[in-house]
C-alpha positions as a Python dict, from the first residue, in 0.01 Angstrom:
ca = {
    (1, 'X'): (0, 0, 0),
    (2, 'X'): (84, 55, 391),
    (3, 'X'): (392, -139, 511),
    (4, 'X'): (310, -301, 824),
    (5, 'X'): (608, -261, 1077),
    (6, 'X'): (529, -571, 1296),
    (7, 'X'): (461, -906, 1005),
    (8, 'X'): (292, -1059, 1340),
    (9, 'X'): (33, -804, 1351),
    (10, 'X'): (-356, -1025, 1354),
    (11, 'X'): (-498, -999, 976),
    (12, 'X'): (-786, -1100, 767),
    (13, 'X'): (-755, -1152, 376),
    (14, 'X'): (-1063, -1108, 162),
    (15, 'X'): (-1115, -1230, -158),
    (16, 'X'): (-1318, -1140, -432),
    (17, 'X'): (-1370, -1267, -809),
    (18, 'X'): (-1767, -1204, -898),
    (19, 'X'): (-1697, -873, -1110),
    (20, 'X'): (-1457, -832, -1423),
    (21, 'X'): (-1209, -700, -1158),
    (22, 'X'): (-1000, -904, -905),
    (23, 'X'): (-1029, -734, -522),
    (24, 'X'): (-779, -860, -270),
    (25, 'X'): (-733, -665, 28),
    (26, 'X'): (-617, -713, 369),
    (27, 'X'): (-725, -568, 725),
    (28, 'X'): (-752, -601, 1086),
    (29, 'X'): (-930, -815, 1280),
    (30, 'X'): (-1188, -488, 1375),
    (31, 'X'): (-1320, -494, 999),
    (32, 'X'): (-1081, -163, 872),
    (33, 'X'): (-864, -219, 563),
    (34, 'X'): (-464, -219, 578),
    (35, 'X'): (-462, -199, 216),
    (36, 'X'): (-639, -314, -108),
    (37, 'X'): (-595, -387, -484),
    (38, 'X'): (-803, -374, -760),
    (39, 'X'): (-723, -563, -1110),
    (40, 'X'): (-865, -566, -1437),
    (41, 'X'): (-919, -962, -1486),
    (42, 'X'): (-1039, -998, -1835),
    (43, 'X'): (-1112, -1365, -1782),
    (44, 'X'): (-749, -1433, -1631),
    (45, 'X'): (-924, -1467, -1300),
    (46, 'X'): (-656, -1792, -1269),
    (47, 'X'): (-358, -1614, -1391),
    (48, 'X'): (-339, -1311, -1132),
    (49, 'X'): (-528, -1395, -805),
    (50, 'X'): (-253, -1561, -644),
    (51, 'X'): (-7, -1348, -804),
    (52, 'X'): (-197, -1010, -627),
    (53, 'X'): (-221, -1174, -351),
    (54, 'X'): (129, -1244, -304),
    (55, 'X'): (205, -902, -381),
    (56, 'X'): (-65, -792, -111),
    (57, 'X'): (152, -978, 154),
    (58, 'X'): (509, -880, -10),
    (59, 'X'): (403, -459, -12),
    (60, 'X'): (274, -494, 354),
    (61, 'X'): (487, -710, 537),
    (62, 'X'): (201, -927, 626),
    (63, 'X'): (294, -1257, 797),
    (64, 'X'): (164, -1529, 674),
    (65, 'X'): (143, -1691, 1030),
    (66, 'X'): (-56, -1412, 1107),
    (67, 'X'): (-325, -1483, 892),
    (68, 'X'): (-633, -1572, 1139),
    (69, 'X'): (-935, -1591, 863),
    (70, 'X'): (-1014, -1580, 488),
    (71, 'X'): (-1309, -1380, 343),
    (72, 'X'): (-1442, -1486, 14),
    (73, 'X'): (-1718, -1304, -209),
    (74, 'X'): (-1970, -1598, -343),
    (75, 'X'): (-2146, -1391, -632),
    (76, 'X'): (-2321, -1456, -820),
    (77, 'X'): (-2124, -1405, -1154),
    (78, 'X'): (-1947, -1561, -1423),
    (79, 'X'): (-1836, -1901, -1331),
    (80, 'X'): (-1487, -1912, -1425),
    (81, 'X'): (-1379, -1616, -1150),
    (82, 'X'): (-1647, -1722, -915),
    (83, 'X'): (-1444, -2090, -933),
    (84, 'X'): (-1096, -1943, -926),
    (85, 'X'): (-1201, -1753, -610),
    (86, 'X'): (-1379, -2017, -464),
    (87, 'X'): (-1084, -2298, -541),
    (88, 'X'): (-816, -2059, -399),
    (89, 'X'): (-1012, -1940, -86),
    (90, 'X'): (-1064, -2307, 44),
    (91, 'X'): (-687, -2394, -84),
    (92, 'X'): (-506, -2093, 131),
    (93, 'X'): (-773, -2158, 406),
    (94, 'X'): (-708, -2510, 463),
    (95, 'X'): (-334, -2467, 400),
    (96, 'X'): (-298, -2188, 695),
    (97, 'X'): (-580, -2325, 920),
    (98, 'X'): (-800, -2052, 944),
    (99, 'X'): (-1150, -2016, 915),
    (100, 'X'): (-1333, -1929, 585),
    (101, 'X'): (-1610, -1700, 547),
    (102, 'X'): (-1828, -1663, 191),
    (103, 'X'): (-2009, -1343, 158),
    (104, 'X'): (-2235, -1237, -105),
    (105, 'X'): (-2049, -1003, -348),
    (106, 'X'): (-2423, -867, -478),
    (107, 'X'): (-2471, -804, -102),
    (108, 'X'): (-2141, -622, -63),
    (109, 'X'): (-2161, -412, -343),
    (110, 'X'): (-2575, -370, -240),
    (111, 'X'): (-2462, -234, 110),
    (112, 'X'): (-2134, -38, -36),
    (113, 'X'): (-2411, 123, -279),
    (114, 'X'): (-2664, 249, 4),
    (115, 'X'): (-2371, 436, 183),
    (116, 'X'): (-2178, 546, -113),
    (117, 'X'): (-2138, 924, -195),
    (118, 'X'): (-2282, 869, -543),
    (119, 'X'): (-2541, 623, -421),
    (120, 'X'): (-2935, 576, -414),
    (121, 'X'): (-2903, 756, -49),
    (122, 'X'): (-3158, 492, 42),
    (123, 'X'): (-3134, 174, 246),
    (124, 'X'): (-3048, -165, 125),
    (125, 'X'): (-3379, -333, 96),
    (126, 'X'): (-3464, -40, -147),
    (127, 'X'): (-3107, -79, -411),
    (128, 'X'): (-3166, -273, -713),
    (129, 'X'): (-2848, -392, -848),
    (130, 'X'): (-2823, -461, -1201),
    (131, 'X'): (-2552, -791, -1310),
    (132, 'X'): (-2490, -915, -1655),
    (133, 'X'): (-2574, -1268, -1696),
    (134, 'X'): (-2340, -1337, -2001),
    (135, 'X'): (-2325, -1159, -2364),
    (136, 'X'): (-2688, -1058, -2385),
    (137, 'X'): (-2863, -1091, -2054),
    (138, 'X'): (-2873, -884, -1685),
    (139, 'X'): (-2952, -1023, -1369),
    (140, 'X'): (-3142, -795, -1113),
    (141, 'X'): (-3048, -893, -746),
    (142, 'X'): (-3236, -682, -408),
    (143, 'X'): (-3160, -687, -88),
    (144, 'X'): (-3275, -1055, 68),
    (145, 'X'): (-3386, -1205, -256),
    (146, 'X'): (-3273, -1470, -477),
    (147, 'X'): (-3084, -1310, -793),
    (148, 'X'): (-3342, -1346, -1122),
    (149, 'X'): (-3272, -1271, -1503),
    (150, 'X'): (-3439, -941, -1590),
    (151, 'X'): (-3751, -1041, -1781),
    (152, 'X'): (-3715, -790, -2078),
    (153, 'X'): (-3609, -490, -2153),
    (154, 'X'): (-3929, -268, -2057),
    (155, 'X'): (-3887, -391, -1699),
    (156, 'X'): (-3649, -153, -1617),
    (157, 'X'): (-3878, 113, -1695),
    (158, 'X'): (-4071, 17, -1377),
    (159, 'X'): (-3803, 27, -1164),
    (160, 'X'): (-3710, 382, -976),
    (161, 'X'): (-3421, 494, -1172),
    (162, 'X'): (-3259, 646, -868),
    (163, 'X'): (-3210, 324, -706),
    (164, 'X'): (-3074, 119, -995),
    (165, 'X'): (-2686, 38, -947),
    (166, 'X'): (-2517, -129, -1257),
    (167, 'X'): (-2203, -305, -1282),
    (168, 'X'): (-2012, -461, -1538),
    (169, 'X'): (-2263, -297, -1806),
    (170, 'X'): (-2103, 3, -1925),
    (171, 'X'): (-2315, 8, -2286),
    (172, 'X'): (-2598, -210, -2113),
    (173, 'X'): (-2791, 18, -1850),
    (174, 'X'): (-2831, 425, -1803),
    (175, 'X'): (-2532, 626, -1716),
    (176, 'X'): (-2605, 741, -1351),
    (177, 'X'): (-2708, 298, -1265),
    (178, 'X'): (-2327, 269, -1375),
    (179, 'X'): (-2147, 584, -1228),
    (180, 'X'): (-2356, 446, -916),
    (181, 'X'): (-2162, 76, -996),
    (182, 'X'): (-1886, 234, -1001),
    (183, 'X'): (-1866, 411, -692),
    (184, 'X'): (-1969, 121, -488),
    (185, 'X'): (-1712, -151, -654),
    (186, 'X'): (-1473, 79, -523),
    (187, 'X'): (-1630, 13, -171),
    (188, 'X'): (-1634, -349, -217),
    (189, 'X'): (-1306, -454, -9),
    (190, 'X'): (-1397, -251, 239),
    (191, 'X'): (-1755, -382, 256),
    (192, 'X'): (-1623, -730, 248),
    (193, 'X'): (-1390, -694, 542),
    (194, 'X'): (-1640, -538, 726),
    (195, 'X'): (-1855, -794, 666),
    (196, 'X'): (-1647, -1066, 744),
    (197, 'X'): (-1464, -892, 1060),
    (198, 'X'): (-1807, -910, 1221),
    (199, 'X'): (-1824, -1282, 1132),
    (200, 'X'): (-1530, -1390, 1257),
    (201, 'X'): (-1638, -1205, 1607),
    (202, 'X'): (-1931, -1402, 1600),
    (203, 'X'): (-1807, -1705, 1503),
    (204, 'X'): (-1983, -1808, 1211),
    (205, 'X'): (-1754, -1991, 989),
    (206, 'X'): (-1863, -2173, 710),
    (207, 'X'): (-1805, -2486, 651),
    (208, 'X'): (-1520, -2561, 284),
    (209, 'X'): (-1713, -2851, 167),
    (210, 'X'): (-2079, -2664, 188),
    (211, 'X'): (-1967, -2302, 29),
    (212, 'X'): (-2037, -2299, -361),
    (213, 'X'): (-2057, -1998, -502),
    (214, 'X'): (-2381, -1827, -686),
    (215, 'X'): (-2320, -1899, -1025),
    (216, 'X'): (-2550, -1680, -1240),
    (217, 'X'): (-2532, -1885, -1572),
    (218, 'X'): (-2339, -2243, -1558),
    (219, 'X'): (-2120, -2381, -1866),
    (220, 'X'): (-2315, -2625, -2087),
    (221, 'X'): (-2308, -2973, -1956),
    (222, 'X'): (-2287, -2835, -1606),
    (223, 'X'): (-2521, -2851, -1348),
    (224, 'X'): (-2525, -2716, -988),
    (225, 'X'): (-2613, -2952, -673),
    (226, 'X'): (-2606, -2939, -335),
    (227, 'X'): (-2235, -2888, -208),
    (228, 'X'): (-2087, -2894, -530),
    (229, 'X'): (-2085, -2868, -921),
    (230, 'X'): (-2147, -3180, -1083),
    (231, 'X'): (-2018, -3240, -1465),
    (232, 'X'): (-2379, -3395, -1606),
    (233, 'X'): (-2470, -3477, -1953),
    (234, 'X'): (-2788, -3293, -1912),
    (235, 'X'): (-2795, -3048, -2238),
    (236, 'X'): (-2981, -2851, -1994),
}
């Protein structure tokens, strides 16, 4: 962590809970990172996102009245992290007044793969990143395309090898897709800031009530509408 001598110095906090790990970091207002944290979540997404970030702000001297926006990965992933993010993105937003911008963690971690050392050394259009879609199945998201469940297992045999990046499937795709996975989750707070630093230049907020995140597989009895999650009856 870098302690920040002046608490009133302009900040962004960014947010995300679409991988196994929880990534809060916070940076300036030009996109670079002050300082970031990485945590193992095992499914206590709840438990220690509010808890990191409060150490975030404690280790840095971060003011809270300097907060001036909130960036928040949307996924997709598993839906109870992708909710705790969510939830606690809009809560701090509304709470401190500042603006709240969702960004795609597949397109982070697609863009923090194209530049990373260990990457596809390709551009983003071209990475295909691999997701697990619960216990058995993997979701392949590309550059400016909806995420879909991999087909079958002889799909990824057409795919060029040296552009598959893997995460969160350390016995479920080849070794260099998830050394590759690796390399770029530990670009993701960086890609995220940068991301949303150039948003909040622009502008482009999103509005609370409209940003849902990209759930890849929903709970039984849930279903997803527009602006929200609905609780439905529908065993589908």
């Amino acid at each position: 962590m870098t302690m920040v001598s002046d608490p009133r110095r302009p900040w962004i906090l960014a947010i995300d809970t679409g991988t196994s790990e929880i990534v809060v970091a916070a940076g300036g207002l030009d996109g670079s990172v002050i300082a970031a944290s990485r945590e193992p979540a095992d499914f206590r997404h709840g438990e220690l996102l509010l808890a990191t970030i409060e150490r975030l702000m404690e280790e840095t001297g971060l003011g809270r009245g300097s907060l001036r926006a909130i960036v928040v990965g949307t996924g997709p992933g598993a839906f109870t992290g992708l909710r705790v993010g969510l939830a606690t993105a809009k809560t701090l937003a509304h709470a401190f007044e500042v603006p709240l911008f969702g960004v795609g963690t597949a397109a982070a971690l697609i863009r923090a793969a194209a530049r990373s050392a260990e990457g596809p050394s390709v551009a983003e259009r071209d990475v295909v990143l691999l997701l697990p879609a619960g216990p058995r199945e993997r979701v392949i998201v590309r550059d400016g395309m909806a995420p879909r469940i991999l087909a079958e297992e002889g799909e990824l045999a057409t795919i060029d090898s040296s552009r598959l990046v893997a995460v969160d499937l350390d016995t479920r795709a080849p070794d260099p897709a998830i050394a590759r996975g690796a390399a770029a989750r530990g670009m993701l707070a960086a890609t995220l800031m940068e991301i949303g630093a150039a948003r909040l230049r622009s502008g482009q907020a999103d509005d609370p009530a409209l940003l849902v995140p990209d759930y890849v597989t929903l709970p039984r009895g849930i279903r997803a509408s527009t602006g929200a999650i609905e609780w439905s009856n529908d065993p589908r």
